[in-house]
C-alpha positions in Angstrom: 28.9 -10.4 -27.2 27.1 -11.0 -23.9 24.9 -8.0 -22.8 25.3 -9.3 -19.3 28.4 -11.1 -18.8 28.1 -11.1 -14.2 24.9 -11.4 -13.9 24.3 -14.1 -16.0 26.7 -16.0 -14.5 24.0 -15.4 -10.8 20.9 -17.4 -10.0 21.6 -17.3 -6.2 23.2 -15.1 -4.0 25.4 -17.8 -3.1 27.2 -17.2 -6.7 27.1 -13.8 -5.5 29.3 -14.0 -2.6 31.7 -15.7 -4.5 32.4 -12.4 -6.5 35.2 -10.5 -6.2 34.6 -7.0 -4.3 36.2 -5.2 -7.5 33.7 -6.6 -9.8 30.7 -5.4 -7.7 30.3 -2.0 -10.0 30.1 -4.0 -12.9 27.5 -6.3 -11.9 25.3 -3.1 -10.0 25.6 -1.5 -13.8 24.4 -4.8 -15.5 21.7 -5.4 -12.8 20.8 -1.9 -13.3 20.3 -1.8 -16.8 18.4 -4.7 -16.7 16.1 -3.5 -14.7 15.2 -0.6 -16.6 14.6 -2.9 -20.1 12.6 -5.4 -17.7 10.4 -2.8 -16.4 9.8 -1.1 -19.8 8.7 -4.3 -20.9 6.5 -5.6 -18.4 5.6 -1.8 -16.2 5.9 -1.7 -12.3 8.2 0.0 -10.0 10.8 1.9 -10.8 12.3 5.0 -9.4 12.8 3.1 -5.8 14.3 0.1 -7.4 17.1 2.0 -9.1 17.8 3.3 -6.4 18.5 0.0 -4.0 20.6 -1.7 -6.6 24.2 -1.6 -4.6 22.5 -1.8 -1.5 20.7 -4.8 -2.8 23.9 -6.6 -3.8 26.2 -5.4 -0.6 23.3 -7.1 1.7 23.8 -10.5 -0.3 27.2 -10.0 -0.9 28.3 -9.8 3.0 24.8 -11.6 5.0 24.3 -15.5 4.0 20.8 -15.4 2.8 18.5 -16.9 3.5 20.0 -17.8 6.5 20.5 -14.2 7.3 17.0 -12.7 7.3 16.8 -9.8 5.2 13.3 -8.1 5.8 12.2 -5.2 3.3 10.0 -2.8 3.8 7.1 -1.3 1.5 8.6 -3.8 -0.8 8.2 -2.3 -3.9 12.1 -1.6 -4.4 12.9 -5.6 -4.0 12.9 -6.0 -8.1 16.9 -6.0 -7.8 16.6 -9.1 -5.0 14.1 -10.3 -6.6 16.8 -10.9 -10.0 19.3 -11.9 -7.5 17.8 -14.8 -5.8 16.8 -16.5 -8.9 13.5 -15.1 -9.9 15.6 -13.1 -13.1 13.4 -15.4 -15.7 9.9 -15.0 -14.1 10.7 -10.9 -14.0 9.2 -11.1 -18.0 5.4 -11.8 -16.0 6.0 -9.6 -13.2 3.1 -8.7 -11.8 1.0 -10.5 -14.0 -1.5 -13.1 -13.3 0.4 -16.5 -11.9 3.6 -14.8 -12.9 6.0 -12.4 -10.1 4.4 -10.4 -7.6 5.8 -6.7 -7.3 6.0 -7.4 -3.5 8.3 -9.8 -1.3 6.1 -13.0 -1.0 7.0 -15.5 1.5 5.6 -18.6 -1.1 7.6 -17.5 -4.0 10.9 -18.0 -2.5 12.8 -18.4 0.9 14.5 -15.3 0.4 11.4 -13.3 0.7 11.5 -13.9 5.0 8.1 -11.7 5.5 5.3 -10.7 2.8 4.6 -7.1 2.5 2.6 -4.4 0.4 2.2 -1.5 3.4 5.0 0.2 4.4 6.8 0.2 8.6 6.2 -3.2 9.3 9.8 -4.1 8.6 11.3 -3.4 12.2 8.8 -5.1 13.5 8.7 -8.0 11.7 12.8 -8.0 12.3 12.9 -8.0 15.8 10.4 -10.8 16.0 12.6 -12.9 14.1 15.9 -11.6 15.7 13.8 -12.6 19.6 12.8 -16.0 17.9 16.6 -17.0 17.0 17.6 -16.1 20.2 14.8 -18.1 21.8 15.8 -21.0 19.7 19.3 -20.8 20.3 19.7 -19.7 16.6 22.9 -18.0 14.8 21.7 -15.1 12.8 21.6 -11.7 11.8 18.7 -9.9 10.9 18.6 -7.2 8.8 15.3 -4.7 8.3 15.5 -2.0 5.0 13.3 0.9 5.8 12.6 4.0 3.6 12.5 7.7 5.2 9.0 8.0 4.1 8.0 4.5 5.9 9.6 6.0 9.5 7.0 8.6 9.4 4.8 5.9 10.4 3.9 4.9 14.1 4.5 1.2 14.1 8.5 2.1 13.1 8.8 4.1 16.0 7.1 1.3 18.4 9.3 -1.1 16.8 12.3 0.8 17.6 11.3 1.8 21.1 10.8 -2.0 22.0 13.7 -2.8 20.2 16.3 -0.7 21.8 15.5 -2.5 24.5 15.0 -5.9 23.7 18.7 -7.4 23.2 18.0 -8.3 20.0 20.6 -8.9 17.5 19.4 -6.6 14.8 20.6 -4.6 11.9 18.0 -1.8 10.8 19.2 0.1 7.3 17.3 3.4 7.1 17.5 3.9 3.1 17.5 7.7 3.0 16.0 9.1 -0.6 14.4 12.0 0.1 15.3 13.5 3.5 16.9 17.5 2.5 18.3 17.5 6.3 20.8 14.8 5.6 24.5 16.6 5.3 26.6 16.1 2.3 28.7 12.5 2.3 31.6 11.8 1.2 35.0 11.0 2.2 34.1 12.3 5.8 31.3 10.4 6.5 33.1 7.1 5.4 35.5 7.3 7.3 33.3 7.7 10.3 30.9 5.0 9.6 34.0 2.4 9.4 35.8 3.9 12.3 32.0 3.6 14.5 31.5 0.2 12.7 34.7 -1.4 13.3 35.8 -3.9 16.2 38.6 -1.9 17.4 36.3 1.1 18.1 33.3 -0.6 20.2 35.9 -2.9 21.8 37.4 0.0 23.1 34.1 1.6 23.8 32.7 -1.8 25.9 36.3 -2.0 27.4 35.9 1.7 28.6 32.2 1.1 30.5 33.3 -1.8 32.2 36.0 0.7 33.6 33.3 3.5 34.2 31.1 1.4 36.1 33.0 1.8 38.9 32.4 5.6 38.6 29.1 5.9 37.8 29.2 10.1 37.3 32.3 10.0 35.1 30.7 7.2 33.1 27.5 9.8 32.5 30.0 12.3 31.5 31.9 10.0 29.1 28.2 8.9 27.6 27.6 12.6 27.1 30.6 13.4 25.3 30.2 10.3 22.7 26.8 12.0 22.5 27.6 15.0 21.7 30.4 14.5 19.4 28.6 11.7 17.0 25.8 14.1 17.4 27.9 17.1 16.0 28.8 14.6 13.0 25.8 12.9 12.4 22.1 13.2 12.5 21.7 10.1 15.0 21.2 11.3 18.4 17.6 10.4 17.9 18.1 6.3 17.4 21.2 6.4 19.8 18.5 7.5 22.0 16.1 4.9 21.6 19.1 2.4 21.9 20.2 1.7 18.7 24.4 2.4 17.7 24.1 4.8 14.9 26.1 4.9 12.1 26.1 7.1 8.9 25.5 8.3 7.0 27.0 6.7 3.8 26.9 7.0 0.5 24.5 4.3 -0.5 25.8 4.0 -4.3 29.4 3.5 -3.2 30.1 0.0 -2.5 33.2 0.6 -1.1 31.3 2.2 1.4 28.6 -0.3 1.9 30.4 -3.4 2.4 33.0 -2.9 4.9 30.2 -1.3 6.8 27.8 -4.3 6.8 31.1 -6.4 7.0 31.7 -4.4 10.7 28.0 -4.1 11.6 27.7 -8.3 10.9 29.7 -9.2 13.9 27.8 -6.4 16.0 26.0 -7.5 18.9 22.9 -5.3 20.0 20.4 -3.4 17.7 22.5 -1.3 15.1 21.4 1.3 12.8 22.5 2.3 9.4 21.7 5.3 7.7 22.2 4.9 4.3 21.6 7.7 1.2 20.4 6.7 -2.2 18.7 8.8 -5.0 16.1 7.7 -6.4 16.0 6.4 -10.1 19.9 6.6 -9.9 21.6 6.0 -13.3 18.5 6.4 -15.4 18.8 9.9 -16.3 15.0 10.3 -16.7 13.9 8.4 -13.8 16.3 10.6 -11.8 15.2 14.0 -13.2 11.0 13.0 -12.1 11.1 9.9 -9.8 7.9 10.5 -9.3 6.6 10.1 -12.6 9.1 7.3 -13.0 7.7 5.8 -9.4 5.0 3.3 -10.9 4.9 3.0 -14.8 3.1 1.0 -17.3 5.1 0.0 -20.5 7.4 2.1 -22.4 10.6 2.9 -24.3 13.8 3.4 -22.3 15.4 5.0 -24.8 12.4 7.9 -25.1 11.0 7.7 -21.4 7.7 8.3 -20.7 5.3 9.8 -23.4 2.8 12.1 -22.4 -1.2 11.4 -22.8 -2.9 12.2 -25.8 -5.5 13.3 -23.8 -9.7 12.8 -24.4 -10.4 9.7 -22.6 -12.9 8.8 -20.0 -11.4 10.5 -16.5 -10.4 7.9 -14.2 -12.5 8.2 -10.7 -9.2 9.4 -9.2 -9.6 12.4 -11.6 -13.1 12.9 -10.8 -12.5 13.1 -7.3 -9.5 15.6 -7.9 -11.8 17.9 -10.2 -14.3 17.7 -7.4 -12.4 19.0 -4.4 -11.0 21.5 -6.2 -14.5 22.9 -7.3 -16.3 22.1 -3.8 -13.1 24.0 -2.5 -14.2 27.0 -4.6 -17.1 26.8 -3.5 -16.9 26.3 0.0 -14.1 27.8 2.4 -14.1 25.5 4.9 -13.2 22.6 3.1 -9.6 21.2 3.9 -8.0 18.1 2.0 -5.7 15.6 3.6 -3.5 13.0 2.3 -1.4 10.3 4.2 1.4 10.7 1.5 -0.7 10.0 -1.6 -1.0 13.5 -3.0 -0.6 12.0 -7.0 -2.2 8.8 -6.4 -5.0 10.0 -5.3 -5.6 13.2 -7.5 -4.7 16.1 -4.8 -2.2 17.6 -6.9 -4.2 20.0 -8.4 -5.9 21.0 -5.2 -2.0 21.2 -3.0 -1.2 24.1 -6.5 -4.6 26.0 -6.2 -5.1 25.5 -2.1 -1.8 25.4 -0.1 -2.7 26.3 2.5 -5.7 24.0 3.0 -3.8 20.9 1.9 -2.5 18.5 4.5 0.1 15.3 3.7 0.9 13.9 6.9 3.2 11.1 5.8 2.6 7.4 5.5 0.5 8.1 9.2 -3.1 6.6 8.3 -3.9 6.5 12.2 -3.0 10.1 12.6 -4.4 11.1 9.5 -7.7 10.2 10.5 -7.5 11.4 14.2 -6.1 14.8 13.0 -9.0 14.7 10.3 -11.7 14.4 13.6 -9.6 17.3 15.0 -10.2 19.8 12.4 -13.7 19.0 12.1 -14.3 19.6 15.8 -13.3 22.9 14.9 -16.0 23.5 11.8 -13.8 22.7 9.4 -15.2 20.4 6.9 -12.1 17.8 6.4 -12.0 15.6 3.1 -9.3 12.5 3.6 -8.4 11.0 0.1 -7.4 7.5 1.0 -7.0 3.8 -0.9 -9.6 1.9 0.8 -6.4 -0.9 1.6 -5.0 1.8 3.6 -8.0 3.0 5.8 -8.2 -0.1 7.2 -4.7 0.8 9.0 -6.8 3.5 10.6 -10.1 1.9 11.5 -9.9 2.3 14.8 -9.8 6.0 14.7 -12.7 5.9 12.3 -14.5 4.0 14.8 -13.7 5.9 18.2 -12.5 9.2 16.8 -14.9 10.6 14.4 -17.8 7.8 14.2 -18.5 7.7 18.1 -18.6 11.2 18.0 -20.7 11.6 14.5 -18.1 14.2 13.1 -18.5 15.5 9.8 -15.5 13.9 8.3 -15.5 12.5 4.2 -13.8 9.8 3.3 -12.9 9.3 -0.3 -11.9 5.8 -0.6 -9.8 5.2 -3.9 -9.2 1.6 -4.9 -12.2 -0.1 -4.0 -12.3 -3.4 -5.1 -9.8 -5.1 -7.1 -7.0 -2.8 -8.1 -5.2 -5.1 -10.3 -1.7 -5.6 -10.4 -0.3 -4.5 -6.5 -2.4 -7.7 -5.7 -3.8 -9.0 -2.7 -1.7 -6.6 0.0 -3.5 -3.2 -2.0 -7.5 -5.0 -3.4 -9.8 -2.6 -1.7 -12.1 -5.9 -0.7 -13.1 -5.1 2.7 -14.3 -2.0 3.0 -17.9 -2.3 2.7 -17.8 -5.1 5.1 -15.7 -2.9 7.9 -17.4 0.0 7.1 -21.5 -1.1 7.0 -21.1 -2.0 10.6 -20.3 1.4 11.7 -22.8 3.7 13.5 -23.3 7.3 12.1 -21.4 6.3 9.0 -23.1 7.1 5.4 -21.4 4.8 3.0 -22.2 4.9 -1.2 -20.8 3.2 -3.9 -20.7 4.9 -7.2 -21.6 3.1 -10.9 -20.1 6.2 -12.6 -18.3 9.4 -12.9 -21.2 11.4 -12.5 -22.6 9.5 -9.5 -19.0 10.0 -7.7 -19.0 13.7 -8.1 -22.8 13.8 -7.0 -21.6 11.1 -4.0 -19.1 13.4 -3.4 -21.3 16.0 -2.7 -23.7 14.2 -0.6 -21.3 13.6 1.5 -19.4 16.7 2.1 -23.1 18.5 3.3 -24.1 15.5 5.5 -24.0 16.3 9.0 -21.8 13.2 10.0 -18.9 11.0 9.2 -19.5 9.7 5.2 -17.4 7.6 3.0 -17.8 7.6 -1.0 -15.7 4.1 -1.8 -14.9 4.3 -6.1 -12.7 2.0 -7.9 -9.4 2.2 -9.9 -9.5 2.9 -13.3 -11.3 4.7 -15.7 -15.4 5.6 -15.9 -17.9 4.7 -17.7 -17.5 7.5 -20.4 -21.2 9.2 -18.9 -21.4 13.5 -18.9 -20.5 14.6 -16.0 -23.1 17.6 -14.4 -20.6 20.6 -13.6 -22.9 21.4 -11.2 -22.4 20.3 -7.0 -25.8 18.8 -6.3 -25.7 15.8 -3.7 -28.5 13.0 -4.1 -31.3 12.1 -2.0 -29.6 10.1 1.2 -30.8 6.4 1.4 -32.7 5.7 -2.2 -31.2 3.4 -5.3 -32.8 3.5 -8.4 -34.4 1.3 -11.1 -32.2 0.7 -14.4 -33.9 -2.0 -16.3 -37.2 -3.8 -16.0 -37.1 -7.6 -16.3 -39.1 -11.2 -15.1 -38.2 -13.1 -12.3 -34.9 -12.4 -11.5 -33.5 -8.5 -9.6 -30.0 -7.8 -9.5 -29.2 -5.8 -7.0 -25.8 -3.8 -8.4 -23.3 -2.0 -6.2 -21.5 0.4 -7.7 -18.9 -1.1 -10.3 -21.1 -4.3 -10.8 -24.0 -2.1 -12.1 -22.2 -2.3 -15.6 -21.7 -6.2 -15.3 -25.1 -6.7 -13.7 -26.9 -4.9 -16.6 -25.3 -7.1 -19.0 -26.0 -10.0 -17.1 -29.9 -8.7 -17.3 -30.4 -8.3 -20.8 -29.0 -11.9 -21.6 -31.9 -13.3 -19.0 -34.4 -10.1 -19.1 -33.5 -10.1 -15.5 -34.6 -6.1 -13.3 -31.7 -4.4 -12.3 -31.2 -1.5 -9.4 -28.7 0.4 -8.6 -28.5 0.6 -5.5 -25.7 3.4 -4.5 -25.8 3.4 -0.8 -24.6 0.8 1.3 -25.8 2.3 4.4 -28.4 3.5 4.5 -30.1 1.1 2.2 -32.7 1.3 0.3 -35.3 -0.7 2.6 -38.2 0.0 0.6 -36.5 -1.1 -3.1 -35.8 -4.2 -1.5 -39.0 -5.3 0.0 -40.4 -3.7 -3.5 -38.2 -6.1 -5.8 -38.8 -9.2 -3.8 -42.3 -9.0 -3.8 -42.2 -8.9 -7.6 -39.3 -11.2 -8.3 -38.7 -15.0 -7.3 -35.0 -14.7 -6.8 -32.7 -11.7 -5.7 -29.3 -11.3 -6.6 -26.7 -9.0 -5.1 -23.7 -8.2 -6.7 -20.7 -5.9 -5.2 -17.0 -5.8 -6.1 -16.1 -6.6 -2.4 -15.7 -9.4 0.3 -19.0 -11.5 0.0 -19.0 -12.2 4.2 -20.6 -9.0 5.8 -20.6 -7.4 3.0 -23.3 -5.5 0.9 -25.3 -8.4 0.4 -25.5 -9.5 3.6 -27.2 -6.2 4.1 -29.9 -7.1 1.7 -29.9 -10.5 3.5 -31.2 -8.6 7.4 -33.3 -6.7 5.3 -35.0 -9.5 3.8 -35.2 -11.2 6.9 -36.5 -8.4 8.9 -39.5 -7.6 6.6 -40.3 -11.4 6.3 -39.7 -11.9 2.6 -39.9 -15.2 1.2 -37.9 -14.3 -1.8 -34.5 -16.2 -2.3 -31.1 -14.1 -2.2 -28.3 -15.3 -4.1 -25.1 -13.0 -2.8 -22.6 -12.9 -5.4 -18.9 -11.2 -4.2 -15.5 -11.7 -3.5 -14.9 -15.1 -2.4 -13.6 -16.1 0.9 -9.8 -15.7 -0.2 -7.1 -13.8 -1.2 -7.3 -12.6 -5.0 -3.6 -12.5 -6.1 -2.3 -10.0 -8.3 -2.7 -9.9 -12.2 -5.2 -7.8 -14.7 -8.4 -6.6 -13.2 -10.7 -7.6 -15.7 -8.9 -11.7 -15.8 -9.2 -11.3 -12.0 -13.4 -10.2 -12.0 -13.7 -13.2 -14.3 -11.6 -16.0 -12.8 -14.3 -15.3 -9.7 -17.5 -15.0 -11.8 -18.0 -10.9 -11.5 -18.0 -10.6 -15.1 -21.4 -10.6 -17.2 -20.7 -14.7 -18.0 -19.9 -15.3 -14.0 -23.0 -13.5 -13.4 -25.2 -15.3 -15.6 -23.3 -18.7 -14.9 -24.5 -17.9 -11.1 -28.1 -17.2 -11.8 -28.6 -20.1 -14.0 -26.9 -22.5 -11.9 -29.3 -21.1 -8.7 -32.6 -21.0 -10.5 -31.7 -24.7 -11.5 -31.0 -25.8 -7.6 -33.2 -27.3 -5.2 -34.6 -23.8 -3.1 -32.2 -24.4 -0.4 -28.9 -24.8 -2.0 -28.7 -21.0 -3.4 -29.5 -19.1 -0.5 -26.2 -19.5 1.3 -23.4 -16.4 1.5 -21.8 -16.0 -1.4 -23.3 -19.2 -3.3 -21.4 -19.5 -7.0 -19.8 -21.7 -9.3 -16.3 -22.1 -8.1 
């Protein structure tokens, strides 16, 4: 018997729309279940993609993709579209290296209309396609799926101000998960969303303002009272506001819901706005019951769920940094914790339970997070923001003119530095040190362990001005940590091995590589911990004893680390040669860390490949950014 009798019978969403309407619930269950067995297999997202399953298949069903433009947000909950447009096969390598990404990606199929990995950049994306079809003279809809946490952001809101008043033909789907305001639907609500949907109701509203016109006060008072009454019904005064013709909410699981809807909203003209309300995880009982545990897992057994740790391992840095704030926050009153929506991923959950009333989640708001950081800190407050390093760049602006310029005591825990893996190119922390080192006032380190991020940690919270501690993803080293909350003295690396000829210069993840490297080649190694300021005098030091330099850092190789070394070098006159070894000048794609450090020669074998390869080159032909084997 066939497991999946519907959906095996779809490779395009053109097979799709050929479906009957009845048979819709049958294929969301098949799609569904099939999700949950591929995930189990393979690990990604899962929570949010259960929950866009009948959403999924209404937008194919009703819009003609790909000429319709469908434009997801976040894109983590796009596994069902993914199946849907032909990509069911490749979902046994999702995420892995050359196989699926876990995000839309415009060069993996025509169906993904915009590439995306950070969330509110849907509605705009949208309207600039919806402006460039009507430039073009173009026949299209186009539809942008936003989640409730990604409208806490800025950019949605200045997408919807311009486009409630852009003419743009535009469909944006708010997919509501998590919002306890939203009223109850039900029969109620359906009814209203097909009677505000449907062509007899706006023909009769457009019919009834090109009679009002010729009373302008009347017409005011007619605007009002649609106002009013929709707003008595539904939480939409807000968007009807900003231009947008509300309607919802619906029942986002109830097809018979969803696709008369879209069928109305399709021949729309004008920016419309669905509110749509799904549950997270729906239909897998265990993903419903903790959607957050179920939000991003690795591989296990549907039929058990999840198993809990066994516990004893080597604490990831994300743990490190979670045991640390809780303890400094002990310690020291004025210490205040902010997250931009990240509490679990990045190790405030501890610290929210033992400090309420010092924690701070501001939603997906990176901008405000760090602006509202400076503002505390202007106060004495002493502000920690716990933030990937892919998502501070969103905010760099504020880091520059908000709490740089004016030398505030702000710390910035940067999770994710480096490459993080799986999430690919959209979430690799590989430009921080590079946007970062350029910064005036700004104290920047790079950890090579646990212990050295707690003691990081605490460097930075006493310095009198902005600091950043940027740690990778993963687990340590395994090292003991020191209990104790003792900083490290501002500005000096360290000596780890002795060796002829050759100094690596390690930055904080590499220092394990790097010493590898060394003991193949009996090369010196240092580990160098701060970025800026660095260590001036261990430089000029190691190239007066060594013939060839080598800097090595898990980040972009173009203004990065090395290319500190590099002024240095140059300023004190050195002679010595400096081979830079980093990420390359490219995007890294998604797949397993430790395949991705080797595929571009930041393993112990790349490094030693490098070296060898330099010390066997004319002088000249190694001293160039980044110079490697390709």
């Amino acid at each position: 018997m066939m497991r999946y009798p519907l959906l095996d019978t779809i490779s395009d969403p053109a097979q799709l729309r050929k479906l009957d309407r009845r048979q819709l619930p049958q294929l969301a269950d098949e799609l569904r279940t099939f999700l949950v067995e591929s995930v189990a297999r393979t690990g990604g997202h899962l929570s949010s993609n259960l929950g866009t399953v009948e959403l999924t298949i209404a937008l194919h069903h009703v819009f003609d993709t790909p000429h319709d433009r469908l434009v997801w947000d976040v894109g983590h909950q796009t596994y069902a579209h993914k199946v849907l447009t032909g990509r069911r096969a490749g979902m046994a390598r999702l995420r892995m290296h050359g196989g699926v990404s876990g995000f839309p990606k415009r060069s993996e199929s025509p169906y993904d209309t915009f590439g995306v990995g950070h969330s509110s950049t849907s509605i705009s994306a949208a309207l600039g396609m919806a402006l460039a079809a009507k430039t073009k003279g173009e026949t299209r809809k186009v539809v942008a799926i936003i989640g409730d946490g990604a409208m806490s952001a800025g950019q949605a809101f200045e997408a919807l101000n311009n486009a409630g008043v852009a003419d743009a033909d535009m469909l944006v789907i708010l997919n509501d998960n998590d919002m306890s305001i939203s009223p109850a639907v039900g029969a109620l609500n359906r009814y209203l969303a097909r009677l505000f949907s449907g062509s007899s109701f706006n023909a009769a509203r457009k019919a009834g303002e090109k009679i009002l016109d010729f009373s302008p006060s009347l017409r005011e008072f007619a605007k009002r009272a649609e106002e009013h009454v929709k707003g008595m019904l539904t939480p939409g005064t807000l968007f009807e506001e900003m231009g947008f013709n509300y309607i919802g909410p619906i029942d986002g699981h109830d097809l018979e819901s969803l696709i008369p809807t879209l069928h109305n909203l399709k021949h729309l003209k004008g920016p419309q706005f669905l509110h749509v309300i799904t549950k997270k995880g729906q239909g897998y009982k265990l993903a419903e019951v903790d959607p957050v545990l179920y939000h991003g897992v690795s591989k296990f057994q549907p039929e058990v769920g999840i198993a809990g740790g066994s516990g004893g391992g080597k604490p990831s840095y994300t743990q490190v940094f979670g045991d640390w704030l809780c303890d400094m926050a002990a310690a020291d009153s004025r210490l205040v914790g902010i997250t931009p929506a990240m509490r679990e991923g990045s190790g405030l959950l501890r610290f929210s339970e033992r400090f309420p009333d010092r924690y701070y989640d501001v939603g997906i708001a990176e901008q405000h997070a760090v602006t509202f950081a400076a503002g505390l800190a202007c106060e004495g407050l002493r502000p920690v923001l716990a933030i990937y390093s892919t998502f501070l760049q969103r905010g760099y602006d504020q880091l520059l003119h908000d709490v740089a310029l004016q030398n505030l005591p702000v710390v910035f825990a940067l999770d994710r530095g480096g490459l993080v893996g799986a999430d690919g190119p959209t979430h690799h922390g590989a430009f921080d040190l590079s946007f970062l080192s350029c910064v005036p006032n700004l104290l920047l380190m790079t950890p090579s362990d646990e212990d050295e991020c707690r003691k990081m940690l605490t460097t930075a919270f006493f310095h009198d001005g902005p600091a950043a501690v940027r740690y990778p993803r993963g687990g340590g080293t395994g090292v003991a940590i020191d209990a104790q909350l003792v900083g490290l003295p501002v500005g000096k690396g360290e000596i780890r091995r002795h060796g002829q000829a050759v100094a690596l210069l390690a930055f904080g993840s590499m220092l394990a590589p790097a010493l590898a490297a060394a003991a193949e080649i009996d090369a010196t190694v240092a580990n160098m911990r701060f970025v800026k300021p660095i260590d001036r005098e261990l430089i000029v030091s190691l190239a007066a004893e060594h013939s060839l330099l080598v800097s090595v850092e898990e980040n972009a190789v173009i203004g990065g680390a090395g290319a500190e070394v590099a002024r240095v070098l140059e300023e004190a006159g050195s002679a010595a040669r400096l081979l830079r070894l980093g990420i390359p000048d490219r995007f890294i794609e998604h797949g397993d860390q430790a395949l991705l450090l080797a595929d571009i020669g930041l393993d112990c074998a790349g490094i030693v490949r490098a070296i060898r390869a330099c010390r066997s080159a004319p002088a000249d032909a190694g001293d160039a950014p980044g110079a490697r084997p390709d």
